[in-house]
C-alpha positions as CSV (number, residue, x, y, z in Angstrom):
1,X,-29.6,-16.7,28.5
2,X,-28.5,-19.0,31.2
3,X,-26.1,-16.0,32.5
4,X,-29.2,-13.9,32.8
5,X,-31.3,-16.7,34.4
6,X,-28.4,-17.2,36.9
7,X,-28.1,-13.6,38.0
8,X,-32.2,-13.5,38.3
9,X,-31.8,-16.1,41.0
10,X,-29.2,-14.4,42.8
11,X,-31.4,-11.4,42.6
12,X,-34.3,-13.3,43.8
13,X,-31.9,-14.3,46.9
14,X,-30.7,-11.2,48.1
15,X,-34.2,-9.5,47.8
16,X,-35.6,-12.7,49.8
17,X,-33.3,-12.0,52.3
18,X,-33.2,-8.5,52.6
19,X,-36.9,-8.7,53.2
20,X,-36.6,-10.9,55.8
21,X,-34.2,-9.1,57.8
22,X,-36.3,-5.7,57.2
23,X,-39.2,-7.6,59.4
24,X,-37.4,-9.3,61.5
25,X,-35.5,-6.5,62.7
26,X,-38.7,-4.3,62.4
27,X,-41.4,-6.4,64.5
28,X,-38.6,-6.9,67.0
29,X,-37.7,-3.3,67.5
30,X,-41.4,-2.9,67.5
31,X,-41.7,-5.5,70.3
32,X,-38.8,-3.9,72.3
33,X,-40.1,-0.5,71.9
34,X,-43.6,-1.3,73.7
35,X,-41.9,-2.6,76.3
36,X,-39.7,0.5,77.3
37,X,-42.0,3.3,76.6
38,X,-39.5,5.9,79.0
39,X,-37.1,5.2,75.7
40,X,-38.9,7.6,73.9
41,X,-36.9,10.1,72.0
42,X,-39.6,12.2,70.6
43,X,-42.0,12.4,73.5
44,X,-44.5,14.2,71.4
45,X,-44.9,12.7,68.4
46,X,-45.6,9.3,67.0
47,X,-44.4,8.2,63.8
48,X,-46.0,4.8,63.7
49,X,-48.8,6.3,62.0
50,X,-46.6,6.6,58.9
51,X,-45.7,2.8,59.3
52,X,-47.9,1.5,56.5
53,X,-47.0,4.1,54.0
54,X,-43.3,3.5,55.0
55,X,-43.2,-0.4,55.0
56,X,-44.5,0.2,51.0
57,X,-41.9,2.6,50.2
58,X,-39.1,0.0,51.4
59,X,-40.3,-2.7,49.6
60,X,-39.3,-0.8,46.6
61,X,-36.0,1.0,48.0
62,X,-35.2,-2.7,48.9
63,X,-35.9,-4.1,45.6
64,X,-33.2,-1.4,44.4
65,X,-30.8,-1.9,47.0
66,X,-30.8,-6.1,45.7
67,X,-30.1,-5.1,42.1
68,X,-27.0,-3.1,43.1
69,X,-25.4,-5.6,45.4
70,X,-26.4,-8.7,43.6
71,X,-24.9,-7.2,40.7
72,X,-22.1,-5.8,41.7
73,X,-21.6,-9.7,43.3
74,X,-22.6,-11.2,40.0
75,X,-20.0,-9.0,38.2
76,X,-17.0,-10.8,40.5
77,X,-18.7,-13.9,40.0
78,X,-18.2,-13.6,36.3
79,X,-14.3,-12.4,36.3
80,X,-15.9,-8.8,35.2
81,X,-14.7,-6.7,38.0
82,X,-11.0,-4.7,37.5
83,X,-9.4,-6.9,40.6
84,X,-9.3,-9.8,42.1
85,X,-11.0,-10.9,45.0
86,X,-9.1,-12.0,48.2
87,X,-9.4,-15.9,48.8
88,X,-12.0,-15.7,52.2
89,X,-9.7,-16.3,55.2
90,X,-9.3,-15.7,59.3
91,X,-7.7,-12.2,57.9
92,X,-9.4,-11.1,54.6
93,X,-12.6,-11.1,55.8
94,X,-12.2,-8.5,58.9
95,X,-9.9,-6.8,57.0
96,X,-12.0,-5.7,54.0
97,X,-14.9,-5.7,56.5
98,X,-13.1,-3.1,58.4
99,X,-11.9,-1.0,54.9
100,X,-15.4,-1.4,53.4
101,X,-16.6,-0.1,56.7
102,X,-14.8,3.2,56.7
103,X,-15.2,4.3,53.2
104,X,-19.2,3.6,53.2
105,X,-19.5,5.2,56.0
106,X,-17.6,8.2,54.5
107,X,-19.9,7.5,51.2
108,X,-22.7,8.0,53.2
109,X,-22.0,11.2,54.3
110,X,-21.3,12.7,51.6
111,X,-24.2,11.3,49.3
112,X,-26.5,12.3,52.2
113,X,-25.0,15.5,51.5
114,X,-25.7,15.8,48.6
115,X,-29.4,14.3,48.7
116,X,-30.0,17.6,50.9
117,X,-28.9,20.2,48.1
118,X,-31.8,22.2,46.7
119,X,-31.6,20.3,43.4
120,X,-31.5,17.0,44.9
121,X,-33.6,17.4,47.8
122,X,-36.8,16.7,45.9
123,X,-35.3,12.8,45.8
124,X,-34.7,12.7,49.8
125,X,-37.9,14.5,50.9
126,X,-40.4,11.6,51.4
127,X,-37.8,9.8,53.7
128,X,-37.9,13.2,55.7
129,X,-41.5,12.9,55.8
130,X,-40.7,10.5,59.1
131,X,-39.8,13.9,61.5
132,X,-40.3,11.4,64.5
133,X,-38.8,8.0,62.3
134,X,-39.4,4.5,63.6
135,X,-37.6,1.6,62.5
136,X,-40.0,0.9,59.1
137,X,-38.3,4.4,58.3
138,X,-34.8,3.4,57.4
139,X,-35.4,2.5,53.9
140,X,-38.7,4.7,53.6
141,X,-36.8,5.6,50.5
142,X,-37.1,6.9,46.3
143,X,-35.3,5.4,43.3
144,X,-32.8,8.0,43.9
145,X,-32.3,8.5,47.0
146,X,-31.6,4.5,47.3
147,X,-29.4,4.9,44.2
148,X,-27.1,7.5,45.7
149,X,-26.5,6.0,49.1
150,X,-26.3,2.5,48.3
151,X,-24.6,2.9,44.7
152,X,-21.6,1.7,46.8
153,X,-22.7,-1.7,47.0
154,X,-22.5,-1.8,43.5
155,X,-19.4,-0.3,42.9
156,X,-17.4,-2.0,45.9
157,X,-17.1,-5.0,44.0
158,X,-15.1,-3.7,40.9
159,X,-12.1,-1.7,43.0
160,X,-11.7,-3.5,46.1
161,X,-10.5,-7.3,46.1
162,X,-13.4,-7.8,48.7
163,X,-14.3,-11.4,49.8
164,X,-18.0,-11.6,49.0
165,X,-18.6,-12.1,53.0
166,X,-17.2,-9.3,53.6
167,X,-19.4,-7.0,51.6
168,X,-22.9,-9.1,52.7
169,X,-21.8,-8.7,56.1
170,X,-21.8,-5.2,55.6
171,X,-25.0,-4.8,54.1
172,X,-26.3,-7.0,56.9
173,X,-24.9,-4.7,59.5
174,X,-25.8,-1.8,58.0
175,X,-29.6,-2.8,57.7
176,X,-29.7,-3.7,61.4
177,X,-28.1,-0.8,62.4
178,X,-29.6,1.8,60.4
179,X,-33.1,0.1,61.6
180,X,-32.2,0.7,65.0
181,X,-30.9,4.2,64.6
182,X,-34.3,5.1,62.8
183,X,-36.1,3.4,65.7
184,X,-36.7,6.6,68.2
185,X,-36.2,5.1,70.9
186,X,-32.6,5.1,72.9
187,X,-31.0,2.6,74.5
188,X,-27.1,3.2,73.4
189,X,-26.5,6.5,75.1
190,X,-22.8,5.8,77.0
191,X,-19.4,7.6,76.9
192,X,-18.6,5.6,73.6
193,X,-21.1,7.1,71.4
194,X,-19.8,10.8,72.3
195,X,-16.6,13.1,71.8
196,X,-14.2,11.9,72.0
197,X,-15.6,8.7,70.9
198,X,-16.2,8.7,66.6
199,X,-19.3,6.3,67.4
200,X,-22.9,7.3,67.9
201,X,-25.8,6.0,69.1
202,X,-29.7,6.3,68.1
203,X,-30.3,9.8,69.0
204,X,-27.9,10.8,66.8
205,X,-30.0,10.0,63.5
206,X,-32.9,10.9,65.3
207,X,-32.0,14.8,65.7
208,X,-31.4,15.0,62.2
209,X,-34.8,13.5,61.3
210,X,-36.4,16.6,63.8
211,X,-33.7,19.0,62.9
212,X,-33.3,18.1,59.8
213,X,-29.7,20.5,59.1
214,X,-27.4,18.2,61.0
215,X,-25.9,14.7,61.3
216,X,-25.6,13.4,58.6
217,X,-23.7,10.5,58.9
218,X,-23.9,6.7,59.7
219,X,-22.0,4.9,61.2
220,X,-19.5,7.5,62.7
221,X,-19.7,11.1,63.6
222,X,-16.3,12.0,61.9
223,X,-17.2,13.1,58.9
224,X,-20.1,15.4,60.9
225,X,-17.4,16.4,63.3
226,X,-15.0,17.6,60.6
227,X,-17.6,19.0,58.4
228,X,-19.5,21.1,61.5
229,X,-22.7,19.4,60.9
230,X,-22.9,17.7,64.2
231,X,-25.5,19.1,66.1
232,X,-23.9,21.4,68.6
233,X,-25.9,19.9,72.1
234,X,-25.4,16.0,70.6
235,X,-22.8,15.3,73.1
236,X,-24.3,17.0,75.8
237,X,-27.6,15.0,75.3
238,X,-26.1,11.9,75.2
239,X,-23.8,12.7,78.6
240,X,-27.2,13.7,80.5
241,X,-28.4,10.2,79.1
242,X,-25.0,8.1,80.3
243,X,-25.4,10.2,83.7
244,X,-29.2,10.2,84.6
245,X,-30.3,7.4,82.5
246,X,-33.1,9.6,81.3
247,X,-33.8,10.0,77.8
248,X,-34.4,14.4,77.5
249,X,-37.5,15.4,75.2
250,X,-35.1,16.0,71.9
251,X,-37.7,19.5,71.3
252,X,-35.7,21.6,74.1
253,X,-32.5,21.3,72.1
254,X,-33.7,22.8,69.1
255,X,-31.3,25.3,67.6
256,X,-31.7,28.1,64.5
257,X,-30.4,25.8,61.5
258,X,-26.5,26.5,60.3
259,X,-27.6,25.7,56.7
């Protein structure tokens, strides 16, 4: 009984602050936004009127999200995981950081992947509900779709030795970062988030909100890049953005769909 009352508070933690980085992150992207209305990326359309509807769907992709990382950290906690953790230090944490960084990143991909085949698609439809998404819109999320993308989290725990730090910074960046790139509204357009470049900036997740057939990834365009799912005028919309400092109406670059 006390092992299930322990984990319940853990739960209760990470939830707690999950929630609190969802609106803190939200109302100051909000707050950012209406100041820099020219950082529009969809000029046309204005996804804030799905804000209520997509704030109650995160609560709930959120609550899901808790139970697999609090889990998955109550599992090491309890000697139940098939490794060892690495004792926290000035090299274990950015190292696992760094390894835990690639391989969600390349989970990501492919569970997005899979979210958008036919059978599967049903899950990942009401986040694509948001055609023009804001930042409520990142975890605007089902059971399923949640499960599939951030099963990681759960599963992290019992292969890697991670540091626990390691793995809540990466939820923390990943929240932040997947907020912003749901925002629709640019303001990382520069040579590093093109070719040859494997970052990206917001524009990237936004075309595939709008498009809907391409980029598909999270952090990185690598696995996009590789696969040929990158949307073929990305790069070119991001080098009139580092050259003009103009953010183009994302509706002239729309292209017939490569499947």
């Amino acid at each position: 009984m006390k092992v299930f009352t322990d984990y319940l508070i853990i739960l209760a933690l990470t939830y707690t602050a999950m929630l609190a980085v969802y609106f803190v992150t939200g109302f100051a992207m909000m707050a950012i936004n209406a100041r820099n209305p020219e950082r529009r990326i969809q000029k046309h359309r204005d996804g804030l009127k799905r804000q209520v509807e997509e704030i109650r769907a995160s609560l709930g992709a959120l609550a899901t999200s808790s139970v697999l990382l609090s889990s998955g950290y109550f599992a090491q906690l309890q000697g139940w995981t098939f490794v060892t953790p690495l004792a926290l230090s000035w090299w274990s944490f950015p190292l696992m950081f760094a390894v835990c960084f690639v391989l969600f990143d390349a989970w990501f991909y492919w569970g997005h992947r899979l979210l958008h085949v036919p059978a599967l698609y049903k899950f990942h439809v009401p986040h694509h509900r948001s055609i023009a998404p804001t930042a409520w819109s990142n975890d605007s999320s089902t059971f399923v779709d949640t499960l599939i993308e951030h099963f990681f989290y759960f599963l992290v725990w019992f292969f890697l030795p991670v540091p626990a730090l390691s793995v809540f910074a990466l939820r923390l960046f990943d929240q932040i970062s997947g907020m912003v790139g749901h925002s629709g509204f640019e303001y990382f357009a520069s040579r590093t988030s093109r070719f040859p470049s494997p970052l990206i900036c917001t524009t990237f997740h936004d075309l595939h909100h709008s498009q809907f057939h391409y980029n598909y990834g999270n952090f990185f365009s690598f696995w996009d890049r590789v696969c040929g799912t990158v949307h073929p005028k990305y790069d070119d919309l991001v080098q009139n953005m580092e050259e003009t400092g103009e953010i183009p109406d994302t509706e002239d670059t729309k292209v017939k769909a490569s499947g």
